[in-house]
C-alpha positions in Angstrom: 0.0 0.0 0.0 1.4 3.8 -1.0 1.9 5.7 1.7 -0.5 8.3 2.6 0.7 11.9 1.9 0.8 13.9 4.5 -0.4 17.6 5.5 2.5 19.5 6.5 1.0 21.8 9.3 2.3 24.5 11.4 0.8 25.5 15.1 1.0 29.0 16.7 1.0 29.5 19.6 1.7 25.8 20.6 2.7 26.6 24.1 -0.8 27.2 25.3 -4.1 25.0 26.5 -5.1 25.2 23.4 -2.1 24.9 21.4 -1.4 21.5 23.8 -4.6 19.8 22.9 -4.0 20.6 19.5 -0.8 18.6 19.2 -2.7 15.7 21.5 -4.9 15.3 18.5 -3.0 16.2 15.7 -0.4 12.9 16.6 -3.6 10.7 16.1 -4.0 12.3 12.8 -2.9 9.5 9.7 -2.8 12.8 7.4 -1.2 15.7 9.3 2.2 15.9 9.7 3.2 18.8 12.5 6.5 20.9 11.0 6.2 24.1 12.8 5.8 24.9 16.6 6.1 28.2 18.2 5.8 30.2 21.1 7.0 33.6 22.3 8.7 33.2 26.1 9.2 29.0 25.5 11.1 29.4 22.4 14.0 27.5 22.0 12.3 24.8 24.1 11.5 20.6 23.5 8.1 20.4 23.6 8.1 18.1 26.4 9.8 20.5 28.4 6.6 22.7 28.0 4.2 20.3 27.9 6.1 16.8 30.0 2.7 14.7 28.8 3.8 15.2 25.3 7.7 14.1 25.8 6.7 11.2 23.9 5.8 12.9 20.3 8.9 12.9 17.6 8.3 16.8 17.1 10.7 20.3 16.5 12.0 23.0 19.0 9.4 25.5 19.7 10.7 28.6 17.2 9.9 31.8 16.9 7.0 32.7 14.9 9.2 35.3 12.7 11.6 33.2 11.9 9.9 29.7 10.7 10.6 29.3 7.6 6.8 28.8 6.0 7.8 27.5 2.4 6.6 24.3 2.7 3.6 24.1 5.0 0.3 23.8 3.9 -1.7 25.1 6.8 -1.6 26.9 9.8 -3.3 26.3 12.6 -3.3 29.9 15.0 -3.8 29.6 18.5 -3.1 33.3 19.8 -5.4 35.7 21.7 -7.5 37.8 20.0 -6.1 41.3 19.2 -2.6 39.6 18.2 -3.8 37.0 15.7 -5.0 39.5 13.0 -1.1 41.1 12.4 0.5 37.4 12.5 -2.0 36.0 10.2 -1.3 39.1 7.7 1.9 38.9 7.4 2.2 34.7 6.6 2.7 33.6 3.2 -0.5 33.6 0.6 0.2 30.1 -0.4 -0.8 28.4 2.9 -4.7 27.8 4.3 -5.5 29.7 7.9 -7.4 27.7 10.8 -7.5 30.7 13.7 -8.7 30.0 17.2 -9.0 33.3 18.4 -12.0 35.8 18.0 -10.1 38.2 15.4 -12.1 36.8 11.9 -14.8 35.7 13.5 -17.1 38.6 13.4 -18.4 39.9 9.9 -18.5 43.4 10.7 -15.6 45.3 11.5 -17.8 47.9 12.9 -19.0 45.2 15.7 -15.3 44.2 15.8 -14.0 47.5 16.9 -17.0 48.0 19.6 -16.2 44.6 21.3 -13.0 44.5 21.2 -11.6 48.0 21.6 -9.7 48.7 18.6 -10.3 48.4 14.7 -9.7 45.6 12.9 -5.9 45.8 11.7 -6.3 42.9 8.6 -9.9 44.0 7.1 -8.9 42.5 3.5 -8.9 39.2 5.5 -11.7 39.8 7.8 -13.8 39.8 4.9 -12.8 36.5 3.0 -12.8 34.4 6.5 -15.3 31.5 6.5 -17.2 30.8 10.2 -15.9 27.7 11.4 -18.7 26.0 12.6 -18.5 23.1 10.7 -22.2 21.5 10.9 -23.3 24.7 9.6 -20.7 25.6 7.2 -18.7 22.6 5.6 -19.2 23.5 2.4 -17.6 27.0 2.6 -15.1 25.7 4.7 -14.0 23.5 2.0 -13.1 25.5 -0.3 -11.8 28.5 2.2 -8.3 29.9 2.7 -9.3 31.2 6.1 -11.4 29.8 8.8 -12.1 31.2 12.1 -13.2 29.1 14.4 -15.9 29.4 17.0 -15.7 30.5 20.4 -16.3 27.7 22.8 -19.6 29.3 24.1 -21.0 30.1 20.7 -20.5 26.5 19.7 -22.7 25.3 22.3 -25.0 28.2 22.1 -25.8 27.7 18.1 -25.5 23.6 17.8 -28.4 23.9 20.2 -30.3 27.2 18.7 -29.6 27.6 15.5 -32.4 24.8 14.3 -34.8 26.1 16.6 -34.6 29.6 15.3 -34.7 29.0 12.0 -37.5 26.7 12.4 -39.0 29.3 14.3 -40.1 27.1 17.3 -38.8 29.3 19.5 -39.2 33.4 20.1 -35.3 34.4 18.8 -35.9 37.8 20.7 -36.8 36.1 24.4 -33.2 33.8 25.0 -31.7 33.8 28.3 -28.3 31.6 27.9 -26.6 30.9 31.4 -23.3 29.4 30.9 -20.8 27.8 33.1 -17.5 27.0 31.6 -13.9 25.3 33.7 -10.8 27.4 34.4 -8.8 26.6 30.7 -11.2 28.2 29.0 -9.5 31.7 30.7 -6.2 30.4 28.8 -2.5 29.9 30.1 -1.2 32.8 31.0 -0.6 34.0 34.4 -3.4 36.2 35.8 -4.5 36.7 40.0 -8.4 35.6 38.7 -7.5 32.4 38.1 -5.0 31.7 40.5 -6.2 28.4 42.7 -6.8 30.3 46.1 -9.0 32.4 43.4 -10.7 30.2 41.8 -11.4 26.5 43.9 -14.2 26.2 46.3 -15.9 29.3 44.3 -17.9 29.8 41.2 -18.7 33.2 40.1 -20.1 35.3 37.0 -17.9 37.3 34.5 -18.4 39.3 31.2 -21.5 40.8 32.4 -23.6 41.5 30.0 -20.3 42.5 28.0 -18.8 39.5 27.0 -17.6 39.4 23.8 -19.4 35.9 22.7 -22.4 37.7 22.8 -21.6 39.2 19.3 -20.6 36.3 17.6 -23.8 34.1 19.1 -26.2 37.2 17.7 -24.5 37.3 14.3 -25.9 33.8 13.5 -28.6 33.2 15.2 -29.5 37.1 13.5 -29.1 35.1 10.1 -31.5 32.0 10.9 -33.8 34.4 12.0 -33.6 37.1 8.6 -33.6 39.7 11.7 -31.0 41.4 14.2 -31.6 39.6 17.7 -29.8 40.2 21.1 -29.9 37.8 23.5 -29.1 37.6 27.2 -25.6 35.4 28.0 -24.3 35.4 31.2 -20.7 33.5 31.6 -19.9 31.9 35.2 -16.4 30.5 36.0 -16.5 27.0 37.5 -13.5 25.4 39.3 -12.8 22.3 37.2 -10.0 22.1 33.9 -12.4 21.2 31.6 -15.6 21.4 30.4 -18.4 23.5 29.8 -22.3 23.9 30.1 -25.0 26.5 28.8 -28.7 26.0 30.5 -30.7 27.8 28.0 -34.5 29.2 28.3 -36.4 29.6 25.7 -40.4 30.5 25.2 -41.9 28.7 22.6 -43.6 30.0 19.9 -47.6 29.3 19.4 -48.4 25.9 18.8 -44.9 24.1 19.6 -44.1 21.9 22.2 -40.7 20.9 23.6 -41.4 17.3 21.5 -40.8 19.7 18.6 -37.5 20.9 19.4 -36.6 17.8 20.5 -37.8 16.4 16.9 -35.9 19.0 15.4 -32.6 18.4 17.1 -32.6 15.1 16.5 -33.8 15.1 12.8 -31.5 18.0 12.6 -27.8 16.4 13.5 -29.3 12.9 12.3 -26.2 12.3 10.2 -23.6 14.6 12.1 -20.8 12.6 13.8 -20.1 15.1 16.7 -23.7 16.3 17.9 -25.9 14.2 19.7 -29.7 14.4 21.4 -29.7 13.1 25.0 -32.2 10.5 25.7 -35.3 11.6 27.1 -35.2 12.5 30.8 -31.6 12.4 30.9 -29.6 15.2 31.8 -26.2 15.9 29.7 -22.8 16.6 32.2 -19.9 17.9 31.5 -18.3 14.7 32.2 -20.2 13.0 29.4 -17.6 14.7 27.0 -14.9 15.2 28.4 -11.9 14.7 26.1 -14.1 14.4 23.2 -15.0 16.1 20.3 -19.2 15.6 21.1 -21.2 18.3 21.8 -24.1 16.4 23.7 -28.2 18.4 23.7 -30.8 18.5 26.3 -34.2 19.2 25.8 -36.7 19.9 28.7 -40.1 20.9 29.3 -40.6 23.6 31.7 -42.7 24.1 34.8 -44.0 27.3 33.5 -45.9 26.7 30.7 -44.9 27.4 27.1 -41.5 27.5 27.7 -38.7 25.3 27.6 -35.4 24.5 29.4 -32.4 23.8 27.0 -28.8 22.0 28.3 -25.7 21.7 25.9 -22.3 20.7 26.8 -18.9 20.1 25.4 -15.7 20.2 25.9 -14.2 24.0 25.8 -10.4 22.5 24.7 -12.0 20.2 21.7 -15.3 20.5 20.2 -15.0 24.0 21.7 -11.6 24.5 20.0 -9.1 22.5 19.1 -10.8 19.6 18.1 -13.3 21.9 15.6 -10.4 23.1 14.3 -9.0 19.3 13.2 -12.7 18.8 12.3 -12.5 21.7 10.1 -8.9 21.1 8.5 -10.8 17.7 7.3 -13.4 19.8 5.6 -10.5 21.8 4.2 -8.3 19.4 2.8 -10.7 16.5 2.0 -10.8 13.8 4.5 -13.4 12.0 6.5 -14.6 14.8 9.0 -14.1 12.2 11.7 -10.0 11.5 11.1 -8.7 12.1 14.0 -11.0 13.1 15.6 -13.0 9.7 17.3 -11.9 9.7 20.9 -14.4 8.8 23.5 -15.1 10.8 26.6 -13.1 10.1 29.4 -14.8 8.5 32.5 -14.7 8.7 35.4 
């Protein structure tokens, strides 16, 4: 048998949560071959010295990003914040495909760029030709796109469960209160007092007040389904686990539906999709039902008060959340099964 070609791939940013995880599921990937790390303050660095659980991987010195030399990589995935991601992305070669897991192509409008996030959009040309990652909705323009920008890990949860619902018009789009709990990775590597351990065990606590910059990106689609501009009310908590994340969602239905419908809907809805599932009746989805995996896992409950509905997703803020949507996406990208490397189970316990 020939041997399979390989995908040379770069990762920026590799030092990070989300940079890690990448690598942990790029090695399990019979098509991508990792040719680039790199990292600011690590560079110079063995991976395992960074990252000891991934001594085992045959891969290069973390580099500066400046000085890789990008001739012969395909793709590149970009794991830097938001605000930074933009420049670095402009200034790579034109011959390689982006995959960028921070917020800077994610919303359409630069207007509603700069008013989020504080400053104007410094790579417009490229803000306009980016492709939304979200690959249930989107696989065909992701197939044929030269830059994709993934989706926030709240926004994934937020439109795999709403985005059929709204379109379908089961729900009212302008009456969504999204309450959202996500684990301490999700507030990235770097050193900050907030998420310190005396900070953060023991506790659970609210952030992003009716300010956080998800909001945007989960009103931009949802705006679309619904052929109207919507605002919606998301509220962000901080939970003291690694991992993991969980949006309890209420909803008022429209006249006539039921929550049978939405769960009809759902179901019929991600029938075919490898990485979105409807929870049995009655049972409630945990965080520790994906954990590690690339599932996002629905919920569908009637409530108390009637004609309205109580909605639970959950996924795993480090893959189907990020890193693993990304891998899920590069598939789309470059023609192979959307499932390569991609079919861990959740851990458990």
């Amino acid at each position: 048998m020939a041997e399979q070609v390989k995908i040379k791939a770069g990762i920026i940013g590799a030092s990070g949560y989300t940079g890690a995880d990448l690598i942990r599921l790029a090695a399990c990937h019979p098509g991508l071959e990792i040719t680039h790390l790199t990292a600011g303050k690590h560079a110079g660095q063995p991976l395992g010295q960074v990252f000891p659980h991934l001594a085992g991987l045959d891969l290069p010195v973390l580099s500066v990003t400046e000085e890789a030399d990008w001739s012969e990589t395909d793709v590149v995935f970009c794991g830097l914040p938001h605000g930074t991601s933009q420049e670095v992305i402009a200034a790579l070669p034109d011959h390689m495909k982006i995959i960028d897991l921070s917020a800077d192509f994610r919303l359409r409008d630069a207007d509603v760029y700069a008013n989020w996030y504080g400053h104007e959009h410094k790579a417009p040309q490229l803000q306009k030709k980016a492709v939304y990652g979200l690959t249930e909705f989107y696989r065909d323009d992701i197939a044929g796109a030269d830059l994709v920008a993934c989706p926030g890990c709240y926004p994934t949860a937020a439109l795999l469960l709403l985005l059929p619902l709204v379109a379908q018009d089961l729900i009212h789009a302008d009456d969504i209160v999204i309450d959202a709990k996500s684990g301490a990775s999700g507030g990235g590597r770097s050193v900050k007092q907030s998420m310190l351990f005396c900070e953060v065990a023991e506790a659970m606590h609210p952030y992003g007040i009716a300010h956080h910059r998800h909001a945007p990106e989960i009103e931009q689609e949802l705006s679309g389904a619904a052929g109207r501009p919507l605002i919606v009310s998301f509220t962000p908590h901080l939970i003291p686990m690694n991992r993991g994340e969980l949006l309890t969602t209420y909803v008022r239905l429209t006249e006539g539906a039921s929550a049978t419908d939405l769960r009809r809907t759902l179901s019929q809805r991600y029938l075919d999709e490898p990485f979105v599932r409807v929870a049995a009746e009655g049972q409630t989805p945990e965080t520790r039902h994906v954990r590690g995996s690339n599932t996002c896992l629905l919920g569908i409950f009637e409530d108390r008060v009637p004609g309205r509905a109580i909605l639970v997703s959950t996924l795993d803020n480090l893959v189907k959340g990020s890193s693993g949507q990304a891998i899920q996406n590069f598939n789309c990208m470059f023609g192979f099964d959307e499932t390569c490397g991609l079919m861990q189970q959740p851990l458990f316990p």
